[in-house]
DOLUMPA-141433 format. One line per 10 residues: their letters; for each residue x, y, z of N, C-alpha, C. Coordinates in pm, 1 decimal. Example, Ala and Ser with C-alpha at 12.3 -4.5 7.8 and 13.67 -1.06 7.14 Angstrom:
// residues 2
AS> 1319.0 -569.0 780.0 1230.0 -450.0 780.0 1320.0 -330.0 780.0  1285.0 -225.0 708.0 1367.0 -106.0 714.0 1290.0 3.0 787.0
This chain:
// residues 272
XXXXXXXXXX> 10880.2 9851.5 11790.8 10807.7 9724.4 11805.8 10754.0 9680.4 11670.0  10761.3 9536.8 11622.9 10747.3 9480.5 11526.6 10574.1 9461.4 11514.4  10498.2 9509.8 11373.1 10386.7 9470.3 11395.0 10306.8 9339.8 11406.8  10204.4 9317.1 11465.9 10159.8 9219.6 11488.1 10184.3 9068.7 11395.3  10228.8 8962.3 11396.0 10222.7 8913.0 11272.3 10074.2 8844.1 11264.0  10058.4 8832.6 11099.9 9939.1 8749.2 11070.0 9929.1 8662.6 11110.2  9829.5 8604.8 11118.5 9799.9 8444.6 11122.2 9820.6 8368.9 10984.3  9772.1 8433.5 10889.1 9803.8 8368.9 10753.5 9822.3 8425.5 10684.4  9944.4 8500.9 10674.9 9981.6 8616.8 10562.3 10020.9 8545.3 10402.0  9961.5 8598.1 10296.9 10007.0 8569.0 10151.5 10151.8 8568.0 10183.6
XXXXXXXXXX> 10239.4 8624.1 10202.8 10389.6 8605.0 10183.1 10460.5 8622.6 10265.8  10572.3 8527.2 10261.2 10670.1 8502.5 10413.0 10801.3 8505.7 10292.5  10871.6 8635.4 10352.2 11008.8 8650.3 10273.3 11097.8 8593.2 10391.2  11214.9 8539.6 10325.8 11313.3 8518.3 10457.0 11416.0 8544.8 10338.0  11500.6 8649.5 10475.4 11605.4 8731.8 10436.9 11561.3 8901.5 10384.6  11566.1 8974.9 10483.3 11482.1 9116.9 10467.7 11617.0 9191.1 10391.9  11689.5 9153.5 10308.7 11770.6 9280.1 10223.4 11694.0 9409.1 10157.5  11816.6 9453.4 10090.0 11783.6 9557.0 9992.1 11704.2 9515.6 9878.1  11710.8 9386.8 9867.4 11640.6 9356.8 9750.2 11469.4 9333.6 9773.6  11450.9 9258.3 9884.9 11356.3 9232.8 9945.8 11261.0 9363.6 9956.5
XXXXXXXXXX> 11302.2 9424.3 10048.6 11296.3 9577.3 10090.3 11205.3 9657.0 9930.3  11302.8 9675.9 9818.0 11238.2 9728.3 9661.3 11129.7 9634.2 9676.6  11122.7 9494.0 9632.0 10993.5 9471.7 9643.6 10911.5 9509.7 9696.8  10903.8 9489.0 9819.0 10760.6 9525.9 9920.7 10751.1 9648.3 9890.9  10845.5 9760.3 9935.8 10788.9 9884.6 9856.5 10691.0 9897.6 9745.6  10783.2 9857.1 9613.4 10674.4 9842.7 9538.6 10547.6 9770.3 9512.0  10556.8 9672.3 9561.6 10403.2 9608.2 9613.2 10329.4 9673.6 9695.2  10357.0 9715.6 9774.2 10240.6 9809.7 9882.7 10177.1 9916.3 9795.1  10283.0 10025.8 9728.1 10276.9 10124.6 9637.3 10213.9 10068.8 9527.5  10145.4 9972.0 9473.7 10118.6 9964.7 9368.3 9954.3 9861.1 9409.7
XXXXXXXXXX> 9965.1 9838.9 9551.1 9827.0 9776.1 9590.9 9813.9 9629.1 9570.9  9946.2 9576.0 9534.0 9948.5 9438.5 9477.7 9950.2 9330.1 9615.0  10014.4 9424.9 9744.6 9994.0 9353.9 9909.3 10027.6 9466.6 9993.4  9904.0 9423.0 10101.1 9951.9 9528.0 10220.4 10022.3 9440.9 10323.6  10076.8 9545.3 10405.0 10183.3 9537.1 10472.5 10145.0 9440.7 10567.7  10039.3 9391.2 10629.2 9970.5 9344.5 10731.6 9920.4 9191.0 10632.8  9965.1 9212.1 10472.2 9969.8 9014.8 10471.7 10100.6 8977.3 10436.3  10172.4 9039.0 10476.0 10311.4 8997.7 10492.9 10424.2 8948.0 10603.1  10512.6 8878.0 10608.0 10533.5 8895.1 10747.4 10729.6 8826.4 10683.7  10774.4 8867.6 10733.6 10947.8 8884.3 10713.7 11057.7 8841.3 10791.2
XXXXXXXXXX> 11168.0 8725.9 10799.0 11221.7 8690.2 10888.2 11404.0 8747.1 10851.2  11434.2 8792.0 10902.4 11581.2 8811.5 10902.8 11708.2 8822.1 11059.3  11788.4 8748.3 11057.5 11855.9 8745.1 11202.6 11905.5 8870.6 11228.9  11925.5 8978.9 11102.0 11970.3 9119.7 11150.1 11859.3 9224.7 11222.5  11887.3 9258.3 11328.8 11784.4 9379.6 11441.0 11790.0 9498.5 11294.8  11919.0 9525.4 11280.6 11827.2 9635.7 11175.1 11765.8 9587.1 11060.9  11780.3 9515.5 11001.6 11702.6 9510.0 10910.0 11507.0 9440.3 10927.0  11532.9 9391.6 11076.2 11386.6 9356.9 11081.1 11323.1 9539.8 11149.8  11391.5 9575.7 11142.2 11387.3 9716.8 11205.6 11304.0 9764.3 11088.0  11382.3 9779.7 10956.0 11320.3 9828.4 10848.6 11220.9 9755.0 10785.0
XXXXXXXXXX> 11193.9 9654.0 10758.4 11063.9 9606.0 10758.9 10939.9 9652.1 10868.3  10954.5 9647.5 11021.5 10880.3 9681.5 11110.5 10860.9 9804.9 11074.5  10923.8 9928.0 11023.6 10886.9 10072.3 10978.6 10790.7 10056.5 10851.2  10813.2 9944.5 10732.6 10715.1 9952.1 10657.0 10540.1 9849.1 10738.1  10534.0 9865.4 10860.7 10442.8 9803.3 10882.8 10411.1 9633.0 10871.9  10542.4 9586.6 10857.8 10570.3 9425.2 10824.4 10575.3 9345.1 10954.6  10515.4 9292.8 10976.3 10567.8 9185.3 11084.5 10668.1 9137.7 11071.0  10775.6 9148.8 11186.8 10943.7 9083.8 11134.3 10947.3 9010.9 11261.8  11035.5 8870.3 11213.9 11031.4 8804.3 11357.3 11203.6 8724.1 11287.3  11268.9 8657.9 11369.5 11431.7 8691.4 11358.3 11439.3 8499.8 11269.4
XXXXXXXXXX> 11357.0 8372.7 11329.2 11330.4 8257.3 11281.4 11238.0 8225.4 11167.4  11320.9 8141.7 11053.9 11227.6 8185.4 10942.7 11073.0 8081.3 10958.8  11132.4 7991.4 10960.5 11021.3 7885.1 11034.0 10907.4 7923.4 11091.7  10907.8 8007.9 11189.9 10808.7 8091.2 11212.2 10723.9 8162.1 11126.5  10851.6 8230.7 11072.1 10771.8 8306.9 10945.4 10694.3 8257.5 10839.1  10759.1 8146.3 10781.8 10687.7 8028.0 10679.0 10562.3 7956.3 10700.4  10536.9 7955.1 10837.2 10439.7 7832.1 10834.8 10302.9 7941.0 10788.0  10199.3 7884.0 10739.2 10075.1 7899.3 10694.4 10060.5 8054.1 10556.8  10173.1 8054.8 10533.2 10190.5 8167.9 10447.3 10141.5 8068.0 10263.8  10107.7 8158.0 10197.3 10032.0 8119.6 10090.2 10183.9 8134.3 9987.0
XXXXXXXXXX> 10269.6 8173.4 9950.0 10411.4 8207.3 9903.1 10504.1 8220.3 10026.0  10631.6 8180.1 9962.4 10734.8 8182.3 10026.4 10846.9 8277.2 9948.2  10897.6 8397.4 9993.5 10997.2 8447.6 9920.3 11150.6 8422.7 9961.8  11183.1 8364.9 9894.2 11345.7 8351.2 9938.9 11456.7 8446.1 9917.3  11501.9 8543.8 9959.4 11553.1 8682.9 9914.4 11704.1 8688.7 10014.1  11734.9 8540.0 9994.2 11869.4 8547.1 10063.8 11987.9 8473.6 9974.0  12120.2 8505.4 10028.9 12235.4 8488.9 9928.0 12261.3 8335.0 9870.1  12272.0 8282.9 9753.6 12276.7 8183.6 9735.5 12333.5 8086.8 9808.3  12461.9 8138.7 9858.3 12541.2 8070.0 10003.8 12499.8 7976.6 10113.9  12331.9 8059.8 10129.2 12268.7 8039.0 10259.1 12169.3 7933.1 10267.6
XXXXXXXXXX> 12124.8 7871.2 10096.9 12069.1 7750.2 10086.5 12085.0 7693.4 10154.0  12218.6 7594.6 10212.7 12260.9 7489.9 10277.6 12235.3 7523.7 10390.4  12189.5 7593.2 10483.1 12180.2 7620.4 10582.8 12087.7 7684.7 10651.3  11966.1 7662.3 10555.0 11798.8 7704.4 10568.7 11746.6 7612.5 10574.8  11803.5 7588.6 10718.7 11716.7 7453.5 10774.1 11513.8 7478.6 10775.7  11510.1 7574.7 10781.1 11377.5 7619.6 10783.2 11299.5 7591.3 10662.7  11343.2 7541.5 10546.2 11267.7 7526.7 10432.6 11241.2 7410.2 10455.1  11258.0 7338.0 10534.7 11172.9 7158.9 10584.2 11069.3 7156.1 10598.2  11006.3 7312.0 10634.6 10852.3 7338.0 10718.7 10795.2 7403.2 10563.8  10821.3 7384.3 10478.6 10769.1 7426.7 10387.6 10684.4 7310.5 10343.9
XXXXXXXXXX> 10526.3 7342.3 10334.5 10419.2 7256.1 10261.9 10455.6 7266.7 10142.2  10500.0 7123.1 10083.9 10554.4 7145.9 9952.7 10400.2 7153.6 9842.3  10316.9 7083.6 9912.7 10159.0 7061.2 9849.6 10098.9 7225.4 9825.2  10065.9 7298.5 9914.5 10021.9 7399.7 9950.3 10107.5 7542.1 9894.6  10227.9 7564.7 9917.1 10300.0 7668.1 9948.0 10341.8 7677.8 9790.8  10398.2 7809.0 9765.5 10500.4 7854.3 9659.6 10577.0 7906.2 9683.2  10698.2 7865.5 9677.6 10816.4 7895.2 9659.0 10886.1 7993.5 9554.8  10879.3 8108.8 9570.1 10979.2 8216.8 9491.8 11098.3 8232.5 9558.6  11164.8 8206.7 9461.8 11326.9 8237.5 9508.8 11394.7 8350.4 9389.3  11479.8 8475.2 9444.2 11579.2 8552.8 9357.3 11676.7 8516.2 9367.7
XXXXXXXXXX> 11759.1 8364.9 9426.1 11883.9 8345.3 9462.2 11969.0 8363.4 9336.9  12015.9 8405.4 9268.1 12105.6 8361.3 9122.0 12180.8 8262.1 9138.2  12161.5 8151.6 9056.7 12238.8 8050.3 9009.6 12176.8 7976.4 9084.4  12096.3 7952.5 9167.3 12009.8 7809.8 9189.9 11921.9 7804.6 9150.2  11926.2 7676.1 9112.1 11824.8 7566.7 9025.5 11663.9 7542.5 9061.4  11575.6 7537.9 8991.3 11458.1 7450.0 9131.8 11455.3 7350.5 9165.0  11547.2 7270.8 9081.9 11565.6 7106.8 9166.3 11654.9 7161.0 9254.1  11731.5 7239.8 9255.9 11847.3 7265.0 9391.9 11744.1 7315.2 9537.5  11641.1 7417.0 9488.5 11581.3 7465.5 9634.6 11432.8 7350.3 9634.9  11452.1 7267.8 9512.4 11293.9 7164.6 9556.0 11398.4 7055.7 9647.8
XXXXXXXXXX> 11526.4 7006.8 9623.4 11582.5 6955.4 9693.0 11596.6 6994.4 9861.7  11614.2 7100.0 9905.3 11627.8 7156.9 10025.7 11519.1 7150.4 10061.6  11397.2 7199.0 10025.9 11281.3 7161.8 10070.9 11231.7 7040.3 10092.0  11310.2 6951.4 10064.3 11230.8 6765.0 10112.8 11185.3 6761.5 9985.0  11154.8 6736.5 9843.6 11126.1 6666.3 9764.3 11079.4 6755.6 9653.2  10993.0 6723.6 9564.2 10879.2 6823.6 9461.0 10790.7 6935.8 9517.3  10861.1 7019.0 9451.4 10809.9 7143.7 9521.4 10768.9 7280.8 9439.5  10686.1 7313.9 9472.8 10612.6 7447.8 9389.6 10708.7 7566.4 9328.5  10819.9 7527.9 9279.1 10891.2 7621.9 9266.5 10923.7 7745.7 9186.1  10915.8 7895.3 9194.6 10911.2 8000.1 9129.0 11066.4 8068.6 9107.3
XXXXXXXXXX> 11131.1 8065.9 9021.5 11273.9 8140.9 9011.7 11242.8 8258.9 8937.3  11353.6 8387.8 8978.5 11323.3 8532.4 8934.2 11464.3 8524.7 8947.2  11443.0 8614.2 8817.4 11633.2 8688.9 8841.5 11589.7 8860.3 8775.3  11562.2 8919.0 8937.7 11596.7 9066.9 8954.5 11713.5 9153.7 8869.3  11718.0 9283.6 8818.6 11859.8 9322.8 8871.0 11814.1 9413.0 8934.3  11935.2 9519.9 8952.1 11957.2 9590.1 9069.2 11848.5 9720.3 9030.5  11795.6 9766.7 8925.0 11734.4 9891.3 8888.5 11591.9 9857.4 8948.7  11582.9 9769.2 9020.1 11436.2 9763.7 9107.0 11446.3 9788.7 9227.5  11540.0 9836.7 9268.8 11551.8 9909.1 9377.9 11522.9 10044.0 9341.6  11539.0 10071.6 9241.6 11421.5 10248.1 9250.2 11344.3 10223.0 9139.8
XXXXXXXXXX> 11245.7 10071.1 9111.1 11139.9 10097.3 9079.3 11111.9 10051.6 8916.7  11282.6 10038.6 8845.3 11303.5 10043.1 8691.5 11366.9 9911.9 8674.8  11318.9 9795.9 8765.4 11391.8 9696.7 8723.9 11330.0 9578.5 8597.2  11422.2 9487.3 8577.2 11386.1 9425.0 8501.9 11419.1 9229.5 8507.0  11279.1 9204.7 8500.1 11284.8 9061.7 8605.4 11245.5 8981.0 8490.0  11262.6 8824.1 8525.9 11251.9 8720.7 8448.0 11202.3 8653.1 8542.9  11082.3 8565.7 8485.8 10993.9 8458.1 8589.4 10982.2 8365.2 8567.0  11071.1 8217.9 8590.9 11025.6 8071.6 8550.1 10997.6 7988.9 8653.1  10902.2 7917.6 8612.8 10814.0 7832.8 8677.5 10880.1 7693.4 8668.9  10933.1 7629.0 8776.9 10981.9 7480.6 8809.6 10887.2 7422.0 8751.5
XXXXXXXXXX> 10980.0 7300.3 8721.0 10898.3 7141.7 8653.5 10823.9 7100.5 8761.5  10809.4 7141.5 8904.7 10654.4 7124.9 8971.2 10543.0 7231.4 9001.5  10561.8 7369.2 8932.4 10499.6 7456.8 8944.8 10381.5 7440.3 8871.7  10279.1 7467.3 8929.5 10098.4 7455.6 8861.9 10054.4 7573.1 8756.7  9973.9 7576.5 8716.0 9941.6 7676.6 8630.7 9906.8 7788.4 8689.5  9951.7 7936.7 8703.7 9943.4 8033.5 8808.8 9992.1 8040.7 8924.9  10117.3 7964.4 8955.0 10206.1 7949.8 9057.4 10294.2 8090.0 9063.2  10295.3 8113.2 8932.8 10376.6 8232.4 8886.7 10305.8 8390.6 8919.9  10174.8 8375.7 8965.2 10083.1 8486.6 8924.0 10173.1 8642.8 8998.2  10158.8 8568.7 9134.7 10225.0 8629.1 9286.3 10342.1 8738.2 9246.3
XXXXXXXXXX> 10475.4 8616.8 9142.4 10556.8 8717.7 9115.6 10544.4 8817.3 9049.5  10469.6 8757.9 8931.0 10401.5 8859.9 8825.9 10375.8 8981.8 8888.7  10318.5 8983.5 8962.1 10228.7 9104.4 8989.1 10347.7 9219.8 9119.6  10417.7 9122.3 9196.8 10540.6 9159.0 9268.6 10614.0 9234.1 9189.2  10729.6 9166.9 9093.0 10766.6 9189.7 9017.0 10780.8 9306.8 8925.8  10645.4 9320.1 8877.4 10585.6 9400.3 8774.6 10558.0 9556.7 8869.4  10523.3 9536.2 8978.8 10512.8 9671.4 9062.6 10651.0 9719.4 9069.8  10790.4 9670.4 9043.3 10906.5 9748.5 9032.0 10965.4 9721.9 8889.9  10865.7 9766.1 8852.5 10936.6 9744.8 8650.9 10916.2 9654.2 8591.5  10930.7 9588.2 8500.9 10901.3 9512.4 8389.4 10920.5 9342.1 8423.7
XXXXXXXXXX> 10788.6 9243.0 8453.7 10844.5 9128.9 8457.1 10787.2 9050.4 8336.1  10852.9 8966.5 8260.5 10882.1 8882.4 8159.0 10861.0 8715.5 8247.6  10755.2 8635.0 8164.0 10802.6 8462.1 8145.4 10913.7 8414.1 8109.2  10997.5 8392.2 8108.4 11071.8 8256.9 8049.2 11093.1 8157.1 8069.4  11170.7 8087.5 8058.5 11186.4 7925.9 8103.5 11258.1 7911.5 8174.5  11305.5 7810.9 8253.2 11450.2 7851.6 8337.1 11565.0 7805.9 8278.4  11566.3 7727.2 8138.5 11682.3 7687.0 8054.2 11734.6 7837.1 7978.9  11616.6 7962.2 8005.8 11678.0 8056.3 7955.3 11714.0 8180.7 8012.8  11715.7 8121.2 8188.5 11769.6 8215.5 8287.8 11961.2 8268.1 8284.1  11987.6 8155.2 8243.0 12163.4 8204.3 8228.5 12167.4 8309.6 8103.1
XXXXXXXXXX> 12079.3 8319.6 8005.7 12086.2 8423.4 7897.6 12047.5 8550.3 8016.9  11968.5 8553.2 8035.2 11863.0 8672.5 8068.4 11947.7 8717.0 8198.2  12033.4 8617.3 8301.2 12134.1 8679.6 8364.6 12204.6 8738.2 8326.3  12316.2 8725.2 8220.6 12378.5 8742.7 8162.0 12352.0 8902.5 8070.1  12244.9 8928.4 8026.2 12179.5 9016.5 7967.9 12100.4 9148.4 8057.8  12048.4 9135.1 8132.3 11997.7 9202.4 8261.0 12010.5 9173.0 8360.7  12096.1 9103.5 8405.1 12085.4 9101.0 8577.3 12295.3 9142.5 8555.5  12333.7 9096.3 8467.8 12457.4 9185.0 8458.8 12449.8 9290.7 8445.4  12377.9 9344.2 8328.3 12350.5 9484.0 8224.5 12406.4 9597.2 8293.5  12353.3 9612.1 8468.7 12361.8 9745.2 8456.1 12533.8 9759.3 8507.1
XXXXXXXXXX> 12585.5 9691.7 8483.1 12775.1 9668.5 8563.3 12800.3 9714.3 8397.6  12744.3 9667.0 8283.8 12807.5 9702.8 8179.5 12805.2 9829.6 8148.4  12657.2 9934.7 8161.4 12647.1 10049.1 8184.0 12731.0 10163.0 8254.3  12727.5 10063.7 8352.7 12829.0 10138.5 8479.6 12974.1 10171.1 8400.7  12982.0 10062.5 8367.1 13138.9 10055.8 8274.7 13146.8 10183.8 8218.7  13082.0 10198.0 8076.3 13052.0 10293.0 8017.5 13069.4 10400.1 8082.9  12971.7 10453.3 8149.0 12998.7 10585.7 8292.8 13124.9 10602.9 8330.6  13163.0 10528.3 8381.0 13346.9 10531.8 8441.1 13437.8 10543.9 8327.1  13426.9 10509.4 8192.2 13483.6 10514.6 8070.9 13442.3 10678.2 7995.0  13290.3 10690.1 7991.2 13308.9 10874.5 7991.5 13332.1 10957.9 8065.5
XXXXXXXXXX> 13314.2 10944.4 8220.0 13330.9 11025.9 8303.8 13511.4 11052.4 8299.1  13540.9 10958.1 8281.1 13716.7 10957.3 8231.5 13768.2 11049.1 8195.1  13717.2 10972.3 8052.1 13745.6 11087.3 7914.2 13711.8 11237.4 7919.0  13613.3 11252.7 7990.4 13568.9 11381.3 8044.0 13660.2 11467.9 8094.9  13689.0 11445.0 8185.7 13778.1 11464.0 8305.9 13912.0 11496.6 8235.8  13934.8 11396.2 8103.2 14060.3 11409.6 8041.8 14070.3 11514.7 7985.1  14001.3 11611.8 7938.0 13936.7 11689.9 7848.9 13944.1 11787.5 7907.7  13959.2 11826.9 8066.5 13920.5 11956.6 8110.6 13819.0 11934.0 8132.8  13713.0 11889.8 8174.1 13597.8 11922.1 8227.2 13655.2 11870.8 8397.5  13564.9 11941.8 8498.9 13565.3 11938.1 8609.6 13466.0 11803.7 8638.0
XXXXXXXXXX> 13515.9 11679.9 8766.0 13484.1 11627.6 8759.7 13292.5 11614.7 8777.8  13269.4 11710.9 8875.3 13105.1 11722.3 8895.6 13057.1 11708.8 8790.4  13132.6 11827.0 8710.3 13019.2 11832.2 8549.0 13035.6 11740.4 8480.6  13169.4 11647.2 8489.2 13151.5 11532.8 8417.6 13014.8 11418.5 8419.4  13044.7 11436.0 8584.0 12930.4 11335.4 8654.3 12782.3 11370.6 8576.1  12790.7 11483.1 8608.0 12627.7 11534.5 8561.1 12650.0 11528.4 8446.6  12663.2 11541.3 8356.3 12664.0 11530.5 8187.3 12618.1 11356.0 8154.9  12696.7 11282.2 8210.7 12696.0 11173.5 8173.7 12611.1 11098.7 8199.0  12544.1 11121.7 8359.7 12405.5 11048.2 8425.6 12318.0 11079.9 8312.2  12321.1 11214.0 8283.1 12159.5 11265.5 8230.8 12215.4 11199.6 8075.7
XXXXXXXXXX> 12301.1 11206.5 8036.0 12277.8 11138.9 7898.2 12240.6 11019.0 7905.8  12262.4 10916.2 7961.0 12273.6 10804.1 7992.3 12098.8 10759.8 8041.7  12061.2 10865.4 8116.3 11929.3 10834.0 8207.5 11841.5 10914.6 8066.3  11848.2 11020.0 7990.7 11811.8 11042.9 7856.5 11750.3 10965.0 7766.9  11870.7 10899.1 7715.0 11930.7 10796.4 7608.8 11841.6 10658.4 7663.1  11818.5 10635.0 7741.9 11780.6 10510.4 7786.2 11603.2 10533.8 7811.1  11617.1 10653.6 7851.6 11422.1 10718.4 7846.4 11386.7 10722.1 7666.2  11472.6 10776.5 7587.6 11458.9 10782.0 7444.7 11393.9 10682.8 7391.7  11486.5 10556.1 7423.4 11489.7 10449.6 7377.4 11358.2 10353.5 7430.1  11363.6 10402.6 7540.0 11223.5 10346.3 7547.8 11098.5 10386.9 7503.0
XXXXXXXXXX> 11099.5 10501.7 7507.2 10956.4 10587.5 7414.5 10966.6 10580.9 7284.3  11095.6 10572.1 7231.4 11046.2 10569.1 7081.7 11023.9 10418.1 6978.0  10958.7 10480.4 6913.9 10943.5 10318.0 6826.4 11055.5 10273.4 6738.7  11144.2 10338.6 6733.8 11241.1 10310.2 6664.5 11350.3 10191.2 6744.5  11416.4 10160.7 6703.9 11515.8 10023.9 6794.6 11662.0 10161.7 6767.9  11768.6 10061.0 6863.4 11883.5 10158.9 6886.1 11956.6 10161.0 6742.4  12012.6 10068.4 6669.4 12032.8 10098.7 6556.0 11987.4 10204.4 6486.2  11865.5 10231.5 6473.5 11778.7 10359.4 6403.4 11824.4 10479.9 6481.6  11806.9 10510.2 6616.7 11841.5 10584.8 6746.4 11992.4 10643.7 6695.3  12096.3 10537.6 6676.8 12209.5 10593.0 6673.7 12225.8 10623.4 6515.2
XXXXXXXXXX> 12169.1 10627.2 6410.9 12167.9 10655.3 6303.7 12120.1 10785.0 6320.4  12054.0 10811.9 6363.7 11959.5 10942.2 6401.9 12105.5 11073.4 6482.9  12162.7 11021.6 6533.0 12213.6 11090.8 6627.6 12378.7 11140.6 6567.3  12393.1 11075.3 6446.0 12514.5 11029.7 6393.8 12478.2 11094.2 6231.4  12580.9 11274.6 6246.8 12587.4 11303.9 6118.0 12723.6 11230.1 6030.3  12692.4 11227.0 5866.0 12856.0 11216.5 5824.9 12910.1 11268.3 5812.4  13048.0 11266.2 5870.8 13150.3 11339.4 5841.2 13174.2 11434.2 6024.8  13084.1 11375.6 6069.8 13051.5 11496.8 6239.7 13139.1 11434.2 6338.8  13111.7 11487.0 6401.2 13157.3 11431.5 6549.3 13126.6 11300.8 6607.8  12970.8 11268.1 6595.1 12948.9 11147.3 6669.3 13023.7 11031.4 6550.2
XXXXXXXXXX> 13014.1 11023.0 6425.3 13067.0 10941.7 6373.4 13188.1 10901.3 6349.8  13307.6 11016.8 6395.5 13468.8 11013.8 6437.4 13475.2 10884.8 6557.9  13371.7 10928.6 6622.7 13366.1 10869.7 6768.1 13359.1 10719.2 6727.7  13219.4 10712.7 6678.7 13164.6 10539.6 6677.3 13246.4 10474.7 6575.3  13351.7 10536.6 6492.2 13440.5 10453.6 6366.4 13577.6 10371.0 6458.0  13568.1 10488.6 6575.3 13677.9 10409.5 6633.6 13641.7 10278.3 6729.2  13494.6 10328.8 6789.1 13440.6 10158.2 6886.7 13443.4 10062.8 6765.1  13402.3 10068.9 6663.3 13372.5 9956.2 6558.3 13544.3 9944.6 6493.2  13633.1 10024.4 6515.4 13771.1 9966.8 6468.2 13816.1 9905.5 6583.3  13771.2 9929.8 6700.4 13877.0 9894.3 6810.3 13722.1 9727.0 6882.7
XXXXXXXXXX> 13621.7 9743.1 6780.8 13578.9 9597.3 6806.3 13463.9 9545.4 6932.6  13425.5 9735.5 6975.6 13343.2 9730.1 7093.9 13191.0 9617.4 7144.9  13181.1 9670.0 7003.3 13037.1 9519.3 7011.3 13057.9 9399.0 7028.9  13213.5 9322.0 6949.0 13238.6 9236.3 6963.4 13275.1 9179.4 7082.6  13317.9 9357.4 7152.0 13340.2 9316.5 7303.0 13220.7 9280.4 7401.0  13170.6 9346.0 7383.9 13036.1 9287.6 7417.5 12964.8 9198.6 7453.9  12937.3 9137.1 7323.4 12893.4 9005.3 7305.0 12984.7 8859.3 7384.6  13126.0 8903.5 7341.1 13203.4 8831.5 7443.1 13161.7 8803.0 7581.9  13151.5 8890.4 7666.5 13106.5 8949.4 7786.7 13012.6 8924.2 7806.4  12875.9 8924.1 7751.2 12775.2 8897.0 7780.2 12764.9 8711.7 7762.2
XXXXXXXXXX> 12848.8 8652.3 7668.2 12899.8 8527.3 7627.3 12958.1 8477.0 7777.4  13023.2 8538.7 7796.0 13144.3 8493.5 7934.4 12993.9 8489.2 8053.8  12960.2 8574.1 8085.5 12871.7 8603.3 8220.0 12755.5 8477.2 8213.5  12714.9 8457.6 8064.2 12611.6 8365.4 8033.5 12668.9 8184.2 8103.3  12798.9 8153.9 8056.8 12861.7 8068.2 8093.4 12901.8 8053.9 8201.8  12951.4 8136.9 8278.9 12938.8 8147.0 8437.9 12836.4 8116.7 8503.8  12686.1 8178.9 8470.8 12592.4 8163.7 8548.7 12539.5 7998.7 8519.6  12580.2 7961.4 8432.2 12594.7 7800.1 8383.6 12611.9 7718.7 8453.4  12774.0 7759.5 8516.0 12861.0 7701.4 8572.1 12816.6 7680.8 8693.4  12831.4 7827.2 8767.1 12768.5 7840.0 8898.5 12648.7 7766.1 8985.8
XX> 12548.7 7745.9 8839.8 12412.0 7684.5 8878.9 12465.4 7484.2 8855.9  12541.0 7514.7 8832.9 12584.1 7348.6 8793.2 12498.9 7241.8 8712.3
């Protein structure tokens, strides 16, 4: 059984995903909202299932869920804009609007909502689902001063949230909300080579997480930037520098940048 819902809960998410889900976790866990000023609409039984286990009021109509809520979280697939008829009941005066959709606009969801509207855009990635993510927060051309606070503090309970603008959300997609597919890359590219080598695949696996989950703890504790990091790590004439002569002959950074170039322009595109 679903808990009671509020009468006027701070936040009405519609669409209870995985993504949704990391948030509230980390908001409860971090004291930023309890479970009882929240309240969650999704048409899937299990997933209002899992909200109702974190103590959420889940009810299946978002409309319901929206009315008298102080924020609105939108935590559903960009797809589903057109067809959230429920954002009509949104007090555009009153309410705030946070949306993680990627690639919509806030004139696109102030549009769906009937006119000028309080609007908050975030672009998540996926490492806030255990807690290490890394978010970007811009405030629509009708958002007030502290419209933003809500995410801030959301946000920031699963890792690191950042201001920007929303003219500089296709970078910051492109840069972290891709990032960790580029990582991944990497992984599947040593675990490979590993494997090629004679190593058994487990130990490949394990070698490579912990360097990787290492290397990335390093980098964050130390004051040094990665340039310095990989100077550090890189004798002449050794091993690691056989290695890195060939990414810089065969153009890896350049690949890179490409890639991160390409994804930036997509999310461009996409957002129209």
């Amino acid at each position: 059984m679903s808990p009671a819902q509020p009468t006027a809960p701070r936040l009405a998410v519609v669409g209870a995903g995985n993504m949704a889900e990391a948030i509230l976790r980390g908001a409860f866990a971090a004291g930023v909202l309890g479970p009882d000023e929240v309240v969650a609409a999704d048409f899937s039984p299990a997933r209002r299932g899992v909200m109702a286990g974190l103590g959420v009021a889940a009810v299946e109509d978002a409309a319901s869920a929206i009315g008298g809520a102080e924020a609105v979280l939108l935590a559903v697939k960009p797809q589903a804009l057109g067809s959230l008829g429920a954002l009509g009941r949104i007090d555009r005066d009153a309410q705030v609007v946070v949306s993680i959709m990627a690639g919509v606009r806030c004139d696109r969801i102030a549009h769906a909502c009937g006119g000028p509207t309080r609007v908050v855009r975030v672009m998540p990635n996926t490492p806030l689902l255990v807690g290490r993510g890394a978010s970007a927060i811009a405030s629509g051309p009708d958002a007030r001063d502290g419209d933003d606070a809500l995410a801030l503090e959301l946000f920031g309970a699963a890792g690191v949230a950042v201001r920007v603008s929303e003219a500089e959300l296709d970078a910051v997609t492109a840069v972290s909300g891709s990032g960790p597919a580029y990582l991944f890359h990497l992984a599947e590219a040593m675990q490979a080579a590993a494997v090629g080598l004679g190593l058994a695949p487990e130990l490949a696996d394990t070698l490579v997480r912990q360097t990787l989950l290492g290397s990335a703890a390093l980098l964050a504790a130390s004051d040094a930037d990665a340039p310095q990091l990989r100077a550090r790590v890189t004798s002449p004439g050794g091993t690691t520098q056989a290695a890195t002569e060939v990414l810089e002959n065969r153009g890896v950074q350049d690949s890179i940048r490409a890639a991160i170039a390409a994804a930036a322009a997509r999310s461009a595109e996409l957002a129209g």
